[in-house]
Backbone as JSON, one array per atom type, in Angstrom:
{
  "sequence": "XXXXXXXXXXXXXXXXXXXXXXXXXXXXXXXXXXXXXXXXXXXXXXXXXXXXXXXXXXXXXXXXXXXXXXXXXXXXXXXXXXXXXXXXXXXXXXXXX",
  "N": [[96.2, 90.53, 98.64], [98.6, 88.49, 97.85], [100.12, 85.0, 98.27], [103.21, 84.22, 99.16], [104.27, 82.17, 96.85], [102.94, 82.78, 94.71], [104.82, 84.93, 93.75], [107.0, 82.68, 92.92], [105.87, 81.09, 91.56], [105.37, 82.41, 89.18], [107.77, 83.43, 88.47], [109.28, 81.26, 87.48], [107.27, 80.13, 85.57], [107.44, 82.13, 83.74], [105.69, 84.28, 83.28], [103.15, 86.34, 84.84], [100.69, 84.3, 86.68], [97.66, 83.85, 87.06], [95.6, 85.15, 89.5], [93.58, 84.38, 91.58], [94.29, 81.82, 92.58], [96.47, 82.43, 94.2], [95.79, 83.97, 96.07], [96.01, 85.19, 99.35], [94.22, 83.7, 102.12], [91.34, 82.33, 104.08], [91.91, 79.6, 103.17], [94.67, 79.39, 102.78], [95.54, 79.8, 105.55], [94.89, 77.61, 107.12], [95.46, 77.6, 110.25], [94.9, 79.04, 111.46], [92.58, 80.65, 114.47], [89.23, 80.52, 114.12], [87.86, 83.17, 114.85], [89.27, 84.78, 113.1], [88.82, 84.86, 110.65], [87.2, 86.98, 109.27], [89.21, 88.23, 109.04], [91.18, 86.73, 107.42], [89.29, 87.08, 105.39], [89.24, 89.72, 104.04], [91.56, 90.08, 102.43], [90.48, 88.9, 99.65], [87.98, 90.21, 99.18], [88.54, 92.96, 99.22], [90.16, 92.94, 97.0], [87.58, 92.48, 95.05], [85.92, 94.14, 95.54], [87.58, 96.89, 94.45], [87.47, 96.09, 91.7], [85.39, 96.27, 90.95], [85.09, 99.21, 91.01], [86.08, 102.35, 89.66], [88.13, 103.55, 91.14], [91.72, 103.77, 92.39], [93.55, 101.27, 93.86], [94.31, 102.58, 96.72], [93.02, 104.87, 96.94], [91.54, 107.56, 97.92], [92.63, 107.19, 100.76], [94.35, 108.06, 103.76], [97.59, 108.51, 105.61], [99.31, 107.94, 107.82], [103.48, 108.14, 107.74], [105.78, 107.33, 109.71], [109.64, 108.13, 109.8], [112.6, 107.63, 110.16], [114.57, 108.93, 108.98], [115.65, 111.97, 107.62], [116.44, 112.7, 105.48], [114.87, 111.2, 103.88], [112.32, 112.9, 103.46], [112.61, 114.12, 101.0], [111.74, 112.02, 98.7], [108.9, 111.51, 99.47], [107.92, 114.61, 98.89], [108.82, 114.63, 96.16], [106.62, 113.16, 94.85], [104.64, 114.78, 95.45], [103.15, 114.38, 97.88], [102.01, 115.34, 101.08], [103.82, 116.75, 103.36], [104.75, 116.61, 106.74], [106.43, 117.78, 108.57], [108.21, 116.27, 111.76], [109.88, 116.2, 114.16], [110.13, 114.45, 116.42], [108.77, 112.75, 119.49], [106.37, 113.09, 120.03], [102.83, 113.42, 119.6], [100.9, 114.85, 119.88], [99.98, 117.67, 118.84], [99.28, 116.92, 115.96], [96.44, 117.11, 114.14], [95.43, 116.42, 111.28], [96.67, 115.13, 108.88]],
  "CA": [[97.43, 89.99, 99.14], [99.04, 86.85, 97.35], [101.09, 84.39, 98.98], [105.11, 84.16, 98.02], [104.26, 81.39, 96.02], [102.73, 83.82, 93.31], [106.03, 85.7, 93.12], [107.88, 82.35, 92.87], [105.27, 80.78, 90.55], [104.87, 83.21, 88.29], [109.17, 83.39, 87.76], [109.18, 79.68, 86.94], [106.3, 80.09, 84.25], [107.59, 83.08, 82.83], [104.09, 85.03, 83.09], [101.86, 86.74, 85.75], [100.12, 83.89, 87.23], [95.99, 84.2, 87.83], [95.86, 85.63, 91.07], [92.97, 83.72, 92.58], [94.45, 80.54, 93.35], [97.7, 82.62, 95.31], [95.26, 84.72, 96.96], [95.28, 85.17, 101.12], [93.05, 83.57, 102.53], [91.28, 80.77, 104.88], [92.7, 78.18, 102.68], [96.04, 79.49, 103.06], [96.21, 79.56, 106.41], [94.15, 76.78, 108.14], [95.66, 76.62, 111.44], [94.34, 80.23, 112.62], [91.37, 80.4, 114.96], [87.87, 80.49, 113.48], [87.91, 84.31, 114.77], [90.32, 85.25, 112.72], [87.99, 84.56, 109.39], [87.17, 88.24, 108.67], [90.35, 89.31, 108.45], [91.33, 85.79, 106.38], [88.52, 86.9, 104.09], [89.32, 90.54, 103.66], [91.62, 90.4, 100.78], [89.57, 88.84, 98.64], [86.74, 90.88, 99.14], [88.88, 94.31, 98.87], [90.07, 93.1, 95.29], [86.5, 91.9, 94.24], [85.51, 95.7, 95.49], [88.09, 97.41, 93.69], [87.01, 95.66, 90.57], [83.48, 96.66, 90.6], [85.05, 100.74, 91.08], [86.98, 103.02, 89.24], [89.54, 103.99, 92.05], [92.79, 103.06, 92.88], [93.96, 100.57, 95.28], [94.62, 103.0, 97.99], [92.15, 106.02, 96.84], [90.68, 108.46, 99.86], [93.3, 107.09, 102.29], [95.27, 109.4, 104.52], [98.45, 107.48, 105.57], [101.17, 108.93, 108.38], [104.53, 107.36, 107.82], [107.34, 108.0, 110.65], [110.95, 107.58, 109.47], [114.06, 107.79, 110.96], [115.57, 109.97, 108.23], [114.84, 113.34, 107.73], [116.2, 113.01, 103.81], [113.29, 110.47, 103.28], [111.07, 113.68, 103.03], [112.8, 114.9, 99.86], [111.19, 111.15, 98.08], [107.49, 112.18, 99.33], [107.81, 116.1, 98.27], [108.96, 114.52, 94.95], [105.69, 112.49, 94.46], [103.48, 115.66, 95.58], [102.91, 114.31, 99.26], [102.17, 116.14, 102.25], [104.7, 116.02, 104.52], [104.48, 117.21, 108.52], [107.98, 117.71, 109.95], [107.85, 116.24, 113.21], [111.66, 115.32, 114.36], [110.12, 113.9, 118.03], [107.93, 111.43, 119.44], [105.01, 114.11, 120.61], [102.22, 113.98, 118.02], [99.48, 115.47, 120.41], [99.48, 118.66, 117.96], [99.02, 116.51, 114.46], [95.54, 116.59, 113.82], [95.2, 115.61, 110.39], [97.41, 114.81, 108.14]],
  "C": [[97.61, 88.59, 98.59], [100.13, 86.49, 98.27], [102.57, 84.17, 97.82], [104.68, 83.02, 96.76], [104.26, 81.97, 94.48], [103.57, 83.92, 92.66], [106.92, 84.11, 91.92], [107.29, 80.95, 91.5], [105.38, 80.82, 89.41], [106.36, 83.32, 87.21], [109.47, 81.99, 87.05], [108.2, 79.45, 85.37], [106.37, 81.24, 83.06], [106.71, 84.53, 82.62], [103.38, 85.02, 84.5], [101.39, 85.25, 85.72], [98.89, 84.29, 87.36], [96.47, 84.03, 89.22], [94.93, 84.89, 91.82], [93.11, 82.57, 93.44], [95.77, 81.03, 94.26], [97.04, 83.2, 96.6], [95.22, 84.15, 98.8], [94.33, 84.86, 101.32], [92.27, 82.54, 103.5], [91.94, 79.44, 104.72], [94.24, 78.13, 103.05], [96.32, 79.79, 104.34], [95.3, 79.1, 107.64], [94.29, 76.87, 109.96], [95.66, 77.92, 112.31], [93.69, 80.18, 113.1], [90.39, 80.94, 114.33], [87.26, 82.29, 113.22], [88.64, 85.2, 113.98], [89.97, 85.27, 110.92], [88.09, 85.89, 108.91], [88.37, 88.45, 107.95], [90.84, 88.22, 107.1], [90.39, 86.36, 105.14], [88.66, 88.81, 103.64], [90.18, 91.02, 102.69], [91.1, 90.14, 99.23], [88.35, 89.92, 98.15], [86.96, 92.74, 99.07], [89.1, 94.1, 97.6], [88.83, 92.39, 94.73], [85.66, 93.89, 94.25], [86.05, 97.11, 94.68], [87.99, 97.23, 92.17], [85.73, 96.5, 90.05], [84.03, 98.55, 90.63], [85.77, 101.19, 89.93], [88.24, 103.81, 89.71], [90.26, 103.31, 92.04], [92.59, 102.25, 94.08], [94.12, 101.28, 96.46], [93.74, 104.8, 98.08], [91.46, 106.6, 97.84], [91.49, 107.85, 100.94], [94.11, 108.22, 102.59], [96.24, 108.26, 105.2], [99.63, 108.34, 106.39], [102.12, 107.83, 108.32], [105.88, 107.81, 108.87], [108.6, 107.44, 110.3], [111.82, 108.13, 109.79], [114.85, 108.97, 110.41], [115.41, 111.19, 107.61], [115.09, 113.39, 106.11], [115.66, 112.34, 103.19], [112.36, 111.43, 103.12], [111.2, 114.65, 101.8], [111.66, 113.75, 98.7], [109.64, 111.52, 98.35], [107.45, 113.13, 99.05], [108.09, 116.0, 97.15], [107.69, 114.09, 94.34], [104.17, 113.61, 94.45], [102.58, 115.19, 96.53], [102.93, 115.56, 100.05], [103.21, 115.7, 103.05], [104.89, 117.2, 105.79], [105.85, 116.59, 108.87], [107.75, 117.73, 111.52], [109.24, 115.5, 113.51], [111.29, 114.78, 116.09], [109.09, 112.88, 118.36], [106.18, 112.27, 119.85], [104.08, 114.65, 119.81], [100.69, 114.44, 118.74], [98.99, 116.9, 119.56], [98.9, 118.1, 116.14], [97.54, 116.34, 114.88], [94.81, 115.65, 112.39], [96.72, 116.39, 109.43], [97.11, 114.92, 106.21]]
}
């Protein structure tokens, strides 16, 4: 996760930006509580892990999305998604997805 700056960096210089100095992280946001470190330090440490692999960014996840519009499930059946028609709020039968 980079901070806007990146985006607004990167348009100004013409060129991608190195990502380490936009990166999320303790530095960028001092004035959270001390507990709150992990999570401050977990994008770094997902793109230092994704480095070292050969997977994608989002590889072995399973991912339910609920949306309002029932012709949003033509855009995932285009991509070669699963998609679970559920038009209600009662997902005690979804087991996996």
């Amino acid at each position: 996760m980079l901070t806007p700056h990146y985006i607004l960096d990167s348009y100004r210089e013409g060129a991608w930006m190195e990502e380490d100095m936009y990166e999320w992280g303790p530095n960028s946001a001092p004035e959270l509580p001390p507990h709150m470190l992990p999570l401050l330090r977990a994008p770094h440490s997902w793109r230092v892990k994704l480095a070292k692999s050969n997977a994608g960014a989002f590889s072995n996840w399973r991912v339910a999305l609920f949306v309002k519009e029932r012709s949003t499930e033509a855009l995932f059946c285009r991509y070669g998604d699963t998609v679970v028609p559920c038009y209600s709020n009662d997902m005690t039968n979804v087991v996996e997805i």
